[in-house]
C-alpha positions in Angstrom: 0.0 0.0 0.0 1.2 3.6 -0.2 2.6 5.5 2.4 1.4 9.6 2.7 2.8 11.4 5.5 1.3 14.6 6.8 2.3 17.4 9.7 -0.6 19.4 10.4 -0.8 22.2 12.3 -3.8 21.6 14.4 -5.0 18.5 15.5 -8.5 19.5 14.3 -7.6 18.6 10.5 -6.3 15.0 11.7 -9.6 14.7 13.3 -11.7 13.0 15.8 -12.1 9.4 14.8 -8.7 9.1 13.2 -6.8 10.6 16.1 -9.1 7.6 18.5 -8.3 5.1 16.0 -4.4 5.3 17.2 -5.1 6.8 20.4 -8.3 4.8 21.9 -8.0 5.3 25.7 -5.3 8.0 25.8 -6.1 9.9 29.1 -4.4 13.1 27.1 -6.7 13.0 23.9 -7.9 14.8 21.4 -9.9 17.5 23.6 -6.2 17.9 25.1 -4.2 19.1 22.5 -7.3 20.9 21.6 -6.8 23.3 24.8 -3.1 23.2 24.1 -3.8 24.9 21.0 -6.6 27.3 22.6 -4.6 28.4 25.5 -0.9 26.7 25.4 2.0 27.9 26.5 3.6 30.7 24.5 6.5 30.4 22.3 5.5 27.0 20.8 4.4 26.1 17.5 2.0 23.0 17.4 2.2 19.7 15.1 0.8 16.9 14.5 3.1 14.2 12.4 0.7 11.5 10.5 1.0 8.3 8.3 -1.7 7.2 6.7 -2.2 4.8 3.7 -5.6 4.6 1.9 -7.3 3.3 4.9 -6.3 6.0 7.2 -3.8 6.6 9.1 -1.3 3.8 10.4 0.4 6.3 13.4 0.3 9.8 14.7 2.5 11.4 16.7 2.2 14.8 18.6 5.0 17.2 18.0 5.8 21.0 18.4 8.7 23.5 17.7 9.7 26.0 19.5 13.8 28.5 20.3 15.2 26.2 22.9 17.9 27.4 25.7 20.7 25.2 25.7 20.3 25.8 29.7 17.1 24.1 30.5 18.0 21.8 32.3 20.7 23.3 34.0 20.4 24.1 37.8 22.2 25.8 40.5 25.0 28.2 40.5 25.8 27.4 37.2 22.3 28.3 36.3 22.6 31.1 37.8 25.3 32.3 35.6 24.3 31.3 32.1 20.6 33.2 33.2 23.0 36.0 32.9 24.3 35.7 29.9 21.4 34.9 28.0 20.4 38.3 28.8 23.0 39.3 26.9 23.3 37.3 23.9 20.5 34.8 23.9 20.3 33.8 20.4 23.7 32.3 21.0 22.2 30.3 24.3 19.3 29.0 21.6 18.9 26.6 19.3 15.9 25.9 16.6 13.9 22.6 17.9 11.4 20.5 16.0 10.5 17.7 18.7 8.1 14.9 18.3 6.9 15.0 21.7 4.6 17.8 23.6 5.8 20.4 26.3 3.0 19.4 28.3 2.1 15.9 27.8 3.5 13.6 30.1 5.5 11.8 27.7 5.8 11.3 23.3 2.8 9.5 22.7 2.9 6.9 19.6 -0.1 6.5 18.2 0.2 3.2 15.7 -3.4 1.6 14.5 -4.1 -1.7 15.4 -4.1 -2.3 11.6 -0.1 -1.7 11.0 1.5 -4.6 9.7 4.2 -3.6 11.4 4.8 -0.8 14.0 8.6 -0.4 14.3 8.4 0.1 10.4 5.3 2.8 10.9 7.1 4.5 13.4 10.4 4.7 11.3 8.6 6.4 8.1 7.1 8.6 10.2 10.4 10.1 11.9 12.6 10.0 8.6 9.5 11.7 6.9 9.7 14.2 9.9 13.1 15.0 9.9 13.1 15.9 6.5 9.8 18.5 7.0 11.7 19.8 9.9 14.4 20.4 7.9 12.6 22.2 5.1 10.7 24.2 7.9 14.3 25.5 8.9 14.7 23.8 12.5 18.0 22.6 13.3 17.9 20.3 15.7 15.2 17.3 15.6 14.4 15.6 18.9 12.0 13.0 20.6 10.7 14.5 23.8 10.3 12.1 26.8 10.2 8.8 24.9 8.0 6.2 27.2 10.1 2.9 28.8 6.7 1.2 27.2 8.1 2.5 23.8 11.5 1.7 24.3 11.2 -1.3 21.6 10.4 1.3 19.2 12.7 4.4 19.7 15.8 2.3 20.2 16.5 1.0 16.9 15.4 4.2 15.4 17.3 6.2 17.1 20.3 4.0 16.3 20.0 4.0 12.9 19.1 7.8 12.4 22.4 8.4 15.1 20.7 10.2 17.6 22.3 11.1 20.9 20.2 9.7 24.2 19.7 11.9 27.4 17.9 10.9 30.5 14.6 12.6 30.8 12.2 13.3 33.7 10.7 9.9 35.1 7.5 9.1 35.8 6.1 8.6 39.2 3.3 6.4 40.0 1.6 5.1 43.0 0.2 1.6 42.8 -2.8 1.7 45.0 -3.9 -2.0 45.5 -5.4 -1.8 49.0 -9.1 -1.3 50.1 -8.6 1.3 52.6 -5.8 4.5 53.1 -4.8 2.9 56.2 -3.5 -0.1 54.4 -2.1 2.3 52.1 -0.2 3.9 55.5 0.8 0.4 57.0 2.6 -0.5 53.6 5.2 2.3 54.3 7.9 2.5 56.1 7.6 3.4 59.7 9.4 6.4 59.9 7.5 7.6 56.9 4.3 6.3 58.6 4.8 8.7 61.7 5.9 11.7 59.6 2.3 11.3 57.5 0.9 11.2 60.6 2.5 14.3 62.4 1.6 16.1 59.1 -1.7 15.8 59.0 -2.3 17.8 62.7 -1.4 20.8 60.5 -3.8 20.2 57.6 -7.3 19.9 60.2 -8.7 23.5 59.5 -8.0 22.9 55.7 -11.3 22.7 53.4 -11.1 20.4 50.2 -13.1 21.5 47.2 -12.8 19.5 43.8 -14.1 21.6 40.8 -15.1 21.6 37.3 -15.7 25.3 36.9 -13.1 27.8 38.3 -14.0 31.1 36.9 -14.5 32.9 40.3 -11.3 31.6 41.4 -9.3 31.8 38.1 -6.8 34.8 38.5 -5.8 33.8 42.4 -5.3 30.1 40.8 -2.9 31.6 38.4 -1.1 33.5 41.2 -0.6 30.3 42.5 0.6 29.1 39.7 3.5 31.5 38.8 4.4 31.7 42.5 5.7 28.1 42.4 6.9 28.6 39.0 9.0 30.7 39.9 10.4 28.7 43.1 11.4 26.3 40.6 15.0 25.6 38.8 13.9 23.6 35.9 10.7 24.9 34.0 10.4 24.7 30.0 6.9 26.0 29.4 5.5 29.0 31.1 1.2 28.0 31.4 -1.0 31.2 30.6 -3.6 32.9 32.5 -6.5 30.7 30.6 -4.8 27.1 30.3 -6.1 26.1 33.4 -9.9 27.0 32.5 -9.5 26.3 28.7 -8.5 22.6 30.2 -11.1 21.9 32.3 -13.8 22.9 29.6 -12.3 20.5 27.1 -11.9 17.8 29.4 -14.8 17.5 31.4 -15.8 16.0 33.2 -12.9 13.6 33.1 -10.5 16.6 34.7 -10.6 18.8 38.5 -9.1 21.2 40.1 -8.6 20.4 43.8 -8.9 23.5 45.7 -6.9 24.0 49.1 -8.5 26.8 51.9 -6.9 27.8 54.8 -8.9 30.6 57.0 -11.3 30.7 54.2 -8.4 32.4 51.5 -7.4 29.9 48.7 -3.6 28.9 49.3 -3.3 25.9 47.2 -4.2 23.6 44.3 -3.8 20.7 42.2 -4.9 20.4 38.1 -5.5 16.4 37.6 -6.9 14.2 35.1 -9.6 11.8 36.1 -9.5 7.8 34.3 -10.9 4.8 35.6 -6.9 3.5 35.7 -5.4 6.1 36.7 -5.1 9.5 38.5 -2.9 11.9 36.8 -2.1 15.0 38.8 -0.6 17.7 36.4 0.3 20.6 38.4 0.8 22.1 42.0 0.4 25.6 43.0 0.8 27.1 46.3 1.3 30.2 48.5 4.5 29.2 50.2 3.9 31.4 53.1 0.9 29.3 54.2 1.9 25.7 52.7 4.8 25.1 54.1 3.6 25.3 57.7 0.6 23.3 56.6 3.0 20.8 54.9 0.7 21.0 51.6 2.6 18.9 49.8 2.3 15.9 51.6 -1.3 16.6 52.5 -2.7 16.9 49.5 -1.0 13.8 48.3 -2.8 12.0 51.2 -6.2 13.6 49.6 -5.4 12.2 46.3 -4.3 8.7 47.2 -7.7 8.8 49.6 -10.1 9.8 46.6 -8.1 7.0 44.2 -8.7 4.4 46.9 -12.5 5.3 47.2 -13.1 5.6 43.7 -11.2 2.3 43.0 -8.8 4.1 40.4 -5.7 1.7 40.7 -2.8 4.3 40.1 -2.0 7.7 41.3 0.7 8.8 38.3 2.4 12.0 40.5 3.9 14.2 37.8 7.7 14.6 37.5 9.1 16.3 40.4 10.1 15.4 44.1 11.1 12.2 43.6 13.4 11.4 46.5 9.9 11.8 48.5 8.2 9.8 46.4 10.1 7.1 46.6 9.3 7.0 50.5 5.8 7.3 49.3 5.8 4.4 47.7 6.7 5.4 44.0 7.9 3.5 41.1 9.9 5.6 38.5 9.1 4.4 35.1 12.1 6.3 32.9 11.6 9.0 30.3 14.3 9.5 27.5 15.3 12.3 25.1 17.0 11.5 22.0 18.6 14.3 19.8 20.4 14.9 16.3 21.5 18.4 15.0 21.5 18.6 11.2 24.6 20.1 11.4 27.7 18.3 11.9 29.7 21.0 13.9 26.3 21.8 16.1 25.9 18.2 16.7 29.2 18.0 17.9 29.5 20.9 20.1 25.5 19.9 21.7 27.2 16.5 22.4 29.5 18.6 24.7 27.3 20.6 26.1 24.7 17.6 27.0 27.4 16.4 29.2 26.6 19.4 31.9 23.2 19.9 31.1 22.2 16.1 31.7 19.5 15.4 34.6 21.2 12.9 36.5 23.9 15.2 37.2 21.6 17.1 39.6 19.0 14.3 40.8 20.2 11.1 42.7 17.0 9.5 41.2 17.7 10.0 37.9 21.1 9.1 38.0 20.1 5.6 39.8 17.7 5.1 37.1 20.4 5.7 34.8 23.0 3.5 36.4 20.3 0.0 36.2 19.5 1.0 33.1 23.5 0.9 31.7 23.6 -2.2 34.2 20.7 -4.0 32.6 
């Protein structure tokens, strides 16, 4: 059969059914990237990359471009020191990226129909044909943004053959919750762990939970929220806008909530999740630091989710992809993320392979870097 590939620019002209045909019980669907394109971050251009033959299409893969900083991932003092020189000259700190991937996704989705023959192959077209329309759309440097450890199978050989450097990405917490109560939940930790829960909770007794669909009348002290702990953070590629939050909840009800935190009646925390009977995803934090940290938010409100997963019989809390040391104690598995990379210049290429060696995650997070040591092991 003949092969077409396509890279739209909105996920409305893949459509509907054929975006369900290769994503049928993607938690981040169609109504997702819709939002993303309604009220994403800035800076970012939005694709979708598709294979089709005359049935339709055989895989679809999520992608975007957008001026990278070479820095991202950096942290620290040295951070602090290449912040100010990309005042100065950023276009040097910056590089063109086409990535298959999404900034806000929680990893590359591969969408392949159950109909491919064979879905190594439909992957491969796709990426060669990408690389070349990334090329002709002037981007430098081709990427795959937080390939899956389920998709491993696929990405590795591809990424051998096409040369592409690998880099650790962010890992994926999540929280089995096999047990019919939160207290069995509680006696499957460890003790000290156990008796810091506990302690923590005193603090959160005058706190009122509400879960929302609608958050119009709070939307603007949500955001405040949200840019607060933004900007307590060292690593941060997208910057959400004032409507994201809304525009999300609209799109995916009622499958998403905002979890609102009150204190003395005044709002002082939140979290955005995404509601599936398998699995809990909770997408962002936010917090006044001045009142969560004496209320230990964090670890409270994790409490609240795992309690409403165990009630609601939803098997897996996934966490996000931050903290992990704690969530380890909490009971975490890490399942890794990876980034591969390839600059369509030789001399860029080489000097990015450089320059990957002191921007690299695990250089700045034990539990990267021990998820990186089994995986060179295994």
């Amino acid at each position: 059969m003949n092969k077409q590939f396509a890279l739209h620019t909105t996920v409305e002209t893949v459509g509907r059914a054929a975006w369900e045909s290769c994503f049928p019980n993607e938690a981040e669907n169609f109504d997702f990237f819709l939002a993303c394109e309604e009220a994403g971050p800035p800076g970012f251009m939005w694709f979708y990359a598709v294979l089709s033959d005359e049935a339709g299409p055989l895989a679809i893969v999520p992608a975007f471009g957008t001026r990278y900083r070479l820095d991202t991932t950096l942290q620290g003092p040295l951070r602090r020191v290449t912040d100010r020189f990309y005042r100065f000259i950023p276009r040097l700190m910056e590089v063109s990226l086409f990535a298959l991937g999404s900034p806000v996704a929680e990893i590359c989705q591969v969408g392949i129909a159950a109909r491919a023959p064979d879905r190594l192959e439909a992957l491969r077209r796709l990426v060669a044909a990408a690389r070349t329309e990334a090329e002709g759309l002037g981007y430098g440097l081709f990427a795959v943004k937080d390939a899956a450890e389920a998709d491993r199978a696929l990405w590795e050989p591809i990424a051998s053959e096409s040369g592409f450097a690998l880099l650790p990405g962010l890992p994926t917490a999540s929280l089995d919750l096999p047990f019919a109560s939160v207290a069995d939940y509680l006696a499957s930790l460890g003790r000290n762990t156990r008796k810091d829960l506990k302690r923590k909770s005193k603090a959160f007794s005058g706190v009122r939970v509400e879960r929302r669909r609608s958050i119009d009348d709070v939307a603007d002290t949500i955001y405040a929220l949200y840019c607060q702990t933004v900007e307590s953070s060292e690593l941060q590629f997208e910057y959400l806008p004032r409507d994201y939050f809304p525009a999300m909840l609209s799109r995916l009800a009622p499958n998403a909530s905002m979890v609102l935190y009150y204190h003395d009646e005044r709002l002082f925390g939140f979290n955005f999740v995404i509601e599936t009977p398998t699995r809990l995803i909770d997408k962002y934090i936010g917090m006044d630091y001045a009142v969560a940290r004496d209320l230990n938010f964090y670890f409270n409100s994790w409490m609240v989710n795992v309690a409403w997963c165990i009630e609601n019989r939803v098997p897996v809390y996934q966490s996000g992809q931050a903290f992990y040391g704690p969530k380890l104690r909490l009971g975490c598995r890490l399942s890794p993320n990876e980034q591969y990379f390839r600059h369509r210049n030789r001399a860029a290429n080489a000097l990015l392979l450089q320059i990957a060696r002191f921007v690299r995650l695990d250089r700045f997070d034990p539990a990267i870097a021990d998820l990186v040591d089994a995986r060179e092991a295994g």
